[in-house]
C-alpha positions in Angstrom: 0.0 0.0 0.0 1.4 3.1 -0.9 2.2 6.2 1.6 -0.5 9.5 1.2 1.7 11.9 -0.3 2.7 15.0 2.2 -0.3 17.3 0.6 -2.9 14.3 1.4 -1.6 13.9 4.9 -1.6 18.2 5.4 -5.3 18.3 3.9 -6.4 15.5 6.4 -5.0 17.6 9.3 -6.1 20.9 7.9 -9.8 19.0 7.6 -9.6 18.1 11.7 -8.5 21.3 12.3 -11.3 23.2 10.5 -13.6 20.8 12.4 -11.9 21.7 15.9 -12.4 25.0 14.9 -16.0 25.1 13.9 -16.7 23.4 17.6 -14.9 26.5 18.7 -16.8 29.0 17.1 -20.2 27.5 17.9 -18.3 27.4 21.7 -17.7 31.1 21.6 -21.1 32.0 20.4 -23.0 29.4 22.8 -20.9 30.5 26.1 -21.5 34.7 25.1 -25.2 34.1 24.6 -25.0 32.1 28.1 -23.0 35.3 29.3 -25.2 37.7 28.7 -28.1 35.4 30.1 -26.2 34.9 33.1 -25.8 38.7 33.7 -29.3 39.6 33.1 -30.6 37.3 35.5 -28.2 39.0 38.3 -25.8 36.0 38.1 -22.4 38.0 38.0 -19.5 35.7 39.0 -21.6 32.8 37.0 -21.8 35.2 33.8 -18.2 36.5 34.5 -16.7 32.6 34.5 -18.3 32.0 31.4 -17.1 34.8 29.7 -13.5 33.7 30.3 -14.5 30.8 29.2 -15.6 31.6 25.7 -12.9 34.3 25.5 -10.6 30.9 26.1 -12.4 29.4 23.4 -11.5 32.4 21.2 -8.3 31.7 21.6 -8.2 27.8 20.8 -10.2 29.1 17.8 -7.4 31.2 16.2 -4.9 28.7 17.2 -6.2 26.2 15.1 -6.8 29.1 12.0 -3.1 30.2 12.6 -2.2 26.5 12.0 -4.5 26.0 9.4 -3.0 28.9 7.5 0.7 27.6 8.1 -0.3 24.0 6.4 -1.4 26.6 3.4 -5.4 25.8 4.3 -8.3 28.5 4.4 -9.5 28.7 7.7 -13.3 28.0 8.2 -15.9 30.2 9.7 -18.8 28.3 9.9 -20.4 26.8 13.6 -20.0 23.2 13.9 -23.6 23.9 15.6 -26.3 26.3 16.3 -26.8 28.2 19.5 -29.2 27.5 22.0 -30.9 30.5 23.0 -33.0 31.4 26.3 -31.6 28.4 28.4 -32.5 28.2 32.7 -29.3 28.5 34.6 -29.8 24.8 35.2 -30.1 23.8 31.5 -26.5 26.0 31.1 -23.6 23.9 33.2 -25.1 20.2 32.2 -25.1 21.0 28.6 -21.6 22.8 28.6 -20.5 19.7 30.3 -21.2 18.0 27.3 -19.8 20.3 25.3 -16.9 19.9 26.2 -16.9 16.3 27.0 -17.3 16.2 23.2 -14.7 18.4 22.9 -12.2 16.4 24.3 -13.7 13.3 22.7 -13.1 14.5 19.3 -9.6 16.4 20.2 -8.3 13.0 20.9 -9.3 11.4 17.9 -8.2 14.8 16.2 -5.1 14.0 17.9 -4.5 10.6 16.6 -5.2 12.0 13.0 -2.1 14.2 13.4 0.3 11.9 14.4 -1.1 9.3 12.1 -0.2 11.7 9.3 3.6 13.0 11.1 2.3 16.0 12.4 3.6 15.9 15.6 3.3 20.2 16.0 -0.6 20.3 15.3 -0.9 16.9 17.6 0.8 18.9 20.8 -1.5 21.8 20.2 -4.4 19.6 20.4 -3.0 18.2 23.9 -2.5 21.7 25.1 -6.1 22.6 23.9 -7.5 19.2 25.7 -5.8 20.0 28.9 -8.0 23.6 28.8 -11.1 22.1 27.9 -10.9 19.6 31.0 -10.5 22.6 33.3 -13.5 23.9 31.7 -15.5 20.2 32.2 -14.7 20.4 35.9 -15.4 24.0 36.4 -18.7 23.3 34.8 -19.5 19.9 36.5 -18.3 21.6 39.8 -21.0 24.0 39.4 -23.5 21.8 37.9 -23.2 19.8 41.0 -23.5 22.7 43.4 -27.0 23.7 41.7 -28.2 19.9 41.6 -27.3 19.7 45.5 -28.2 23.1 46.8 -30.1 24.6 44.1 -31.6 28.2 45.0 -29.7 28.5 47.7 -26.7 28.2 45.5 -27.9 30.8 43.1 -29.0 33.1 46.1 -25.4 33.5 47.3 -24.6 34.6 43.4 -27.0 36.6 42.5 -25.4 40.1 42.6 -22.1 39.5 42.6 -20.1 40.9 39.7 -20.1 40.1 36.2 -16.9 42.1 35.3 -13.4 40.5 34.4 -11.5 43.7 35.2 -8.8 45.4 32.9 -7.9 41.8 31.8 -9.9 39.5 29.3 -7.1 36.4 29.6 -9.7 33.8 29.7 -10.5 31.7 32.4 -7.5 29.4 32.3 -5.0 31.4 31.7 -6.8 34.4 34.0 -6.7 32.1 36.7 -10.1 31.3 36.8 -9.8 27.5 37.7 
């Protein structure tokens, strides 16, 4: 059987990369429309955590264009999904949750993709990126569990507290939100 020449094996890594990124986008957009949600109902440090959150995801997402563009590929701008609009603050952490447990799921297979073809560069930025999205599963499982056990009381001791990231907008792994 012969070897995939080395533009086959960049176009199959450009091809995970552009689906990585289109979970990203559809990330960004989901976690600002949960954002502003979050800060309308009064939920400040809840809003403000998700924020940093998506402005993480913001970041993964032009890591993988800036890749994309150095294996010569068009990056993509389409949403791997659509956004759900209007959810209850106890819809929001379970359904993140899966969001990025599908994340991760598909990073690693991602992953495997790029070292299957030699691309051992695009496969360690995919480990970095995993490593993120975990902190963002257990921030969001941490919380999803502190609503499912205390529940209004939980969201009583929230409400009101501030929705602002200060001067910086880092993102909430690098801000030091975990």
């Amino acid at each position: 059987m012969a070897q995939a020449s080395r533009e086959e094996r960049k176009k199959k890594v450009i091809e995970v990369l552009n689906q990585a990124r289109a979970m990203e986008l559809q990330a960004i957009y989901q976690y600002m429309n949960q954002h502003y949600n979050l800060d309308s109902m009064d939920y400040g440090e809840l809003a403000k955590n998700i924020k940093l959150i998506a402005i993480d995801e913001m970041r993964h997402a032009e890591s993988f264009a800036e890749r994309i563009k150095e294996l010569g590929g068009e990056p993509t701008s389409e949403m791997a999904g659509r956004v759900e609009k209007g959810q209850p603050v106890e819809k929001i952490y379970p359904s993140d949750s899966k969001a990025e447990e599908d994340a991760i799921e598909a990073y690693n297979q991602f992953l495997r993709v790029c070292m299957d073809n030699g691309d051992s560069i695009t496969a360690k930025l995919f480990e970095t990126i995993i490593d993120e999205e975990q902190k963002h599963l257990n921030y969001f499982d941490n919380v999803n569990d502190h609503l499912e056990r205390l529940g209004p009381a939980y969201l009583a001791k929230i409400a009101g507290t501030s929705a602002s990231t200060g001067p910086s907008t880092k993102g909430f792994v690098i801000g030091g939100g975990e």
